[in-house]
N, C-alpha and C positions, 0 to 999 in steps of 0.2 A: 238679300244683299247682292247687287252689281258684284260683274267679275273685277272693274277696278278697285272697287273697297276691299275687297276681301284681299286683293295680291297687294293692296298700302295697309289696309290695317293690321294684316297677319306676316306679309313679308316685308316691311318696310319698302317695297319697289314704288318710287315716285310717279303721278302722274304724267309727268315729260317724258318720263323713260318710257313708261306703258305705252305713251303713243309713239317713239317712236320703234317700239316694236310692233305697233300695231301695221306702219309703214311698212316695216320688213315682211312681214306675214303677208300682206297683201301684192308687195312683190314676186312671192313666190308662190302665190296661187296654181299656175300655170302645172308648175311641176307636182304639186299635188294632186292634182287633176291625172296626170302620168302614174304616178304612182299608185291612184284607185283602179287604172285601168290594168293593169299587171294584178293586181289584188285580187282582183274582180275574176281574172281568169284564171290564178292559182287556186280561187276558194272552190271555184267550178270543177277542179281537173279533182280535186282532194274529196270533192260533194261526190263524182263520177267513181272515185276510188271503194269509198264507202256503201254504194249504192250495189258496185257490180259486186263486191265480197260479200252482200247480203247481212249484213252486220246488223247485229241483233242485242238486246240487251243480255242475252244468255252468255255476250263474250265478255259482258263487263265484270264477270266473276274472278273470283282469283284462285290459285292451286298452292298448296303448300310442299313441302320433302322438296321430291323428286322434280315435281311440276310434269308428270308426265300425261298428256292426253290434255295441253292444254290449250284449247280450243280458241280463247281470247289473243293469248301470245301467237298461236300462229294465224290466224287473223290479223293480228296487227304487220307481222311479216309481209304476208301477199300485201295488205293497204300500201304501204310503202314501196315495195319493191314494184305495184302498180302506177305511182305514183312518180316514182323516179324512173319508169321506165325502164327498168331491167331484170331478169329470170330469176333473182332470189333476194330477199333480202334476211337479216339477221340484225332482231330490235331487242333489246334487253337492259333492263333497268339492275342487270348486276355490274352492266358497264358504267364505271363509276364518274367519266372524265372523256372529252375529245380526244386527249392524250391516250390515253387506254385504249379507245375505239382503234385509234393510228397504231396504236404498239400489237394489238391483236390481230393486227393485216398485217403487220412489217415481221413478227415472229412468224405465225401462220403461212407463211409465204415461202420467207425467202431462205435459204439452206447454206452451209457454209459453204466459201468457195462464190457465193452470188456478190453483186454489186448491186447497188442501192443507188439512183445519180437524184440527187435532188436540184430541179430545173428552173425551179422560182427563186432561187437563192437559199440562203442559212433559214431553215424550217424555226418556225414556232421555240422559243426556250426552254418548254418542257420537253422539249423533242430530244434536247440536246444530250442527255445520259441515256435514252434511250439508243441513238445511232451508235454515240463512243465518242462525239464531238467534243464533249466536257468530258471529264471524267465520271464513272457511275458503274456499280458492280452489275452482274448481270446484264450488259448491252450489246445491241447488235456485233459488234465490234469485238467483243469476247467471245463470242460464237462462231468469228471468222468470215463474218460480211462485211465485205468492206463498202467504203461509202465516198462519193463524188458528187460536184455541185457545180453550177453555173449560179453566175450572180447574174440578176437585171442585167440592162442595159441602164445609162442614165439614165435614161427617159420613163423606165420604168417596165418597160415592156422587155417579153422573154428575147434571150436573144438565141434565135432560134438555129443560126448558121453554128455555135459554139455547141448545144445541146446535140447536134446530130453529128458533130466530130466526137464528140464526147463517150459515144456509145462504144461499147466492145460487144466481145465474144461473153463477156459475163454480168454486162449489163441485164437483170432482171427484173427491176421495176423503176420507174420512174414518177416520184412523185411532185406533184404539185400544190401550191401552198393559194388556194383562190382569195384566202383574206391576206391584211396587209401584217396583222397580229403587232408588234410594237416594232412594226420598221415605220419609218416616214416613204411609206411608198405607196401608187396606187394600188386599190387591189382589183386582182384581173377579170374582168367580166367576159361571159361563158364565150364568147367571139373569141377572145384571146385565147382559152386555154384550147378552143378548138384547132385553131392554128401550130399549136406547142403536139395535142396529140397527133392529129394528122401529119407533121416533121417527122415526128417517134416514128409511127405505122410505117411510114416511107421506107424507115431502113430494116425495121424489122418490127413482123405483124405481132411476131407472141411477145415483145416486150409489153409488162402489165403496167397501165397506167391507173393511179390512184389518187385520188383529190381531196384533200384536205378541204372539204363545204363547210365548216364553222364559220357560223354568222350569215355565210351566203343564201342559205333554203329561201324560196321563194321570195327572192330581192329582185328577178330577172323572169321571163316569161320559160327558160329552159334553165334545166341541170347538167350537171358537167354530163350525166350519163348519157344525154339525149344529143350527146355532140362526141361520145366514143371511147368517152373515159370505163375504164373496165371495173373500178372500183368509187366509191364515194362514201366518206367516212363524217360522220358527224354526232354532234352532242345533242341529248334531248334538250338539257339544261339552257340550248338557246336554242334557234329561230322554232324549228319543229317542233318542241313542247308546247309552245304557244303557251307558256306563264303554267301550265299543268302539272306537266310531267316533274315528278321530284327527283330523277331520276334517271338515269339510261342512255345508252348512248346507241347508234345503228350503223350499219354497215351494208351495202346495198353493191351490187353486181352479177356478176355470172356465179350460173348454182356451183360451178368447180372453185370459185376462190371460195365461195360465201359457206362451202363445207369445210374446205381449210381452215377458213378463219372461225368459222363453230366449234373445230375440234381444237384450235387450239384454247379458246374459249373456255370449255369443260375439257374434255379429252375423247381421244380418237375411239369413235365406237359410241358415242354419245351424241357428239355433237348438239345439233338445234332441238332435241327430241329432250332433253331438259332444260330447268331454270322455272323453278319457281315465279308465277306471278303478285303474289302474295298480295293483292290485291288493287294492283299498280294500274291494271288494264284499260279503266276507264277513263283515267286521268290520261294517258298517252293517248289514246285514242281522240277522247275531246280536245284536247290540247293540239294535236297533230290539226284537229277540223277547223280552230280557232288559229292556226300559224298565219295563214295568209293574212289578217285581218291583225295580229298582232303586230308583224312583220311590218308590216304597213304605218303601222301607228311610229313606231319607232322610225322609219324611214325617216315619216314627216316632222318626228322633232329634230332626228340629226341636219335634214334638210335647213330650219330654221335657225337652228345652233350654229349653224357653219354662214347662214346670210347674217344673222346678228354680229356674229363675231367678226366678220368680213367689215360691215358697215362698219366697224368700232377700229379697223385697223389693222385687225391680227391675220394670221395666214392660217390661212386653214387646207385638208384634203380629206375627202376631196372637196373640191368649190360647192357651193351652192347649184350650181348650174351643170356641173359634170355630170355622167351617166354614173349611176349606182350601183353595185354588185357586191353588196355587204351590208350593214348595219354602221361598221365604226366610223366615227364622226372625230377625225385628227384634230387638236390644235395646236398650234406652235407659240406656245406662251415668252420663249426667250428669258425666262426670270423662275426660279425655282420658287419664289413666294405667291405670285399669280399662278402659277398651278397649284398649286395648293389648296390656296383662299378656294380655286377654279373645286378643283375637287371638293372640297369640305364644302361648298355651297350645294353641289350634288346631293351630298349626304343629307344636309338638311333640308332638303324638296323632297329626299323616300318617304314614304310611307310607313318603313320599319328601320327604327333604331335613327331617328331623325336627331334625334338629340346627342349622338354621338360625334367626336372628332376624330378622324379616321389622321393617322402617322404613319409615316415610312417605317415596313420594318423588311426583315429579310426574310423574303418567304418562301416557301419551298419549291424549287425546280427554277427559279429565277437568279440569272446571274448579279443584280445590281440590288437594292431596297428600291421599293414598289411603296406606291402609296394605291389605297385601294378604296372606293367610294363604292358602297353598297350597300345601301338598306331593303332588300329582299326578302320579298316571303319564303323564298329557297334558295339556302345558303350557295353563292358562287352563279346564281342562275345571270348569267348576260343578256338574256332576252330579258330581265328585267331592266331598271334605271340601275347604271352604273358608270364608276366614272374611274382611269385608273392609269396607271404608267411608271413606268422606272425614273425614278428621281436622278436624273443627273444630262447634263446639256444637250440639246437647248432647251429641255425641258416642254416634253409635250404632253398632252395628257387626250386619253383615247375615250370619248363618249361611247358609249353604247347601248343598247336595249330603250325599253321603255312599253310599259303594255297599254300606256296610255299617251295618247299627244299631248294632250294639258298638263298632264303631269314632266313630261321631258322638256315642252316649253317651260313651265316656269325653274325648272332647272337651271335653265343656261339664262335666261331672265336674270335669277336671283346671284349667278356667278359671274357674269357679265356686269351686273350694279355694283356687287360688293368689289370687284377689281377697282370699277373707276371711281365709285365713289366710298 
């Protein structure tokens, strides 16, 4: 059966429509062409990583208790910390969450009496009981760090003249937010953030800067770390799992933070020398091989989700044509029922739990009801096909993941039909 029969027979999408997505895809060739070429030399840099650690099938084993002497976990450490280019890293599938990864650097770290400036604006919403933004027991902020921000610029860029007024005598890390997470804003690609650290450096070398990379890993030919940033924190659960990993989150930088943030991890005296792998090793490992190539895939349907949706009218970010440095694919529906219909068309293009209606409910660590498209082999994974965002004006809704192209195009296909027609 033709790929048109099968997307009329199985998804009601009309032959008119089909060709004129066929038009859109072919307009945007070009840029996929760009985005294999970045592919191409992440999977290379990741192939080289694997190669110099000597990685054996011996590391695919797993350790139980203690996890002491475990020879695959700390293999996957150096792969990484090779890979991002910097003296240690710290990968662990007890790390349950990007949030967690971020809270085990921001505790590990910082002491009371320190400042905290966050430079991209108001951090991620699960961030927010962590600092003392919201309220939440146990936060930075009850421990006696306090905490400071700069917003964008309109334009979306840092505003870098304000950030270096901003610094004191207690300023002790500065973090950065490289995805847009649910603001309508661009997110900053590694040119930016290097400008934001080198401002820092300027006024003082030992403030620690740290980079919120979810969604970011291998969207860009470099990582924040290879432009200065002192820390870089992220989830397996997207780009770097590569659809594998069930699990885990990493944290990557200089061997003095990446022992802080271990010990606060288990506890001082411990550190990275336990953590069971329990049989995790291989899946992180291949997953981590397969990111560039996943990473990519996903690119290329936010890439056409956003010329589709452009052609039809709607405002999307970033454009089809902008430079990329994420996964999230914005769009600006203006109508809380077109996102919706937007999302639950999502759900019904997964692979898992297709036959589900996905409803706003209130979910934890979000200030507003979130409606949430997910049909995932791994519950919450983003680097798979997902679709999601806080219900309330103008109502947008944030594509992301996909480990396959075919599969993220008829997503936005079948969400795009069921709106207009």
């Amino acid at each position: 059966m033709e790929l048109k029969e099968i997307l009329f027979i199985n998804y009601g999408i009309s032959y008119d429509f089909q060709d004129i997505c066929d038009g859109v895809e072919q307009k945007i060739s070009n840029r996929f062409a760009e985005v294999d070429r970045i592919r191409d030399a992440n999977q290379l840099k990741v192939l080289v990583a694997l190669q110099k650690a000597r990685l054996s099938d011996r590391h695919f084993n797993g350790t139980t208790g203690y996890g002491y002497d475990d020879i695959g976990r700390d293999i996957i450490d150096e792969i990484y910390s090779s890979v991002f280019g910097t003296e240690d890293a710290l990968v662990r599938s007890q790390i349950v969450s990007g949030t967690q990864a971020l809270a085990v650097c921001l505790f590990g770290i910082l002491r009371p009496g320190d400042e905290l400036l966050a430079a991209t604006g108001k951090p991620y919403d699960t961030l927010e009981e962590v600092i003392g933004i919201r309220p939440g027991k146990g936060s930075l902020k009850d421990f006696g760090v306090t905490y400071k921000q700069v917003d964008l610029l309109p334009d979306g860029n840092p505003n870098l003249k304000e950030i270096v007024n901003s610094i004191n005598d207690k300023t002790k890390m500065v973090a950065l937010q490289r995805s847009r997470g649910y603001s309508y804003r661009k997110a900053l690609c590694i040119s930016d953030l290097e400008k934001v650290i080198q401002a820092v450096k300027s006024v003082r070398k030992d403030i620690i800067i740290m980079v919120d990379n979810c969604y970011g890993e291998f969207v860009e030919h470099n990582e924040p770390t290879n432009v200065g940033a002192d820390l870089v924190v992220g989830s397996l659960i997207k780009n770097p799992g590569g659809g594998l990993a069930q699990s885990g989150g990493y944290i990557a930088g200089s061997a003095e933070l990446i022992e802080l943030c271990a010990n606060r991890l288990t506890s001082p005296g411990l550190g990275k020398h336990v953590g069971a792998s329990l049989g995790n090793n291989r899946n992180i490992i291949q997953g981590f091989y397969l990111a560039p190539h996943v990473v990519s895939e996903s690119l290329k349907g936010a890439i056409f989700t956003a010329a589709l949706f452009e052609h039809l009218g709607f405002e999307t970010s970033p454009s089809w044509q902008e430079q990329r440095t994420d996964i999230i694919q914005a769009i600006k529906f203006n109508d809380k029922e077109n996102m919706l219909s937007f999302c639950r068309s999502v759900q019904a293009a997964a692979p898992v739990d297709s036959f589900v209606t996905p409803e706003p409910w209130d979910m934890p660590g979000y200030e507003n009801p979130v409606i949430m498209a997910a049909g995932a082999f791994i519950q919450g994974a983003s680097i798979e096909l997902s679709a999601d965002g806080p219900v309330i004006p103008p109502y947008i809704a944030y594509l992301q993941g996909g480990l396959v192209y075919a599969n993220v195009k008829l997503a936005a296909m079948l969400g795009a039909y069921k709106i207009l027609y």
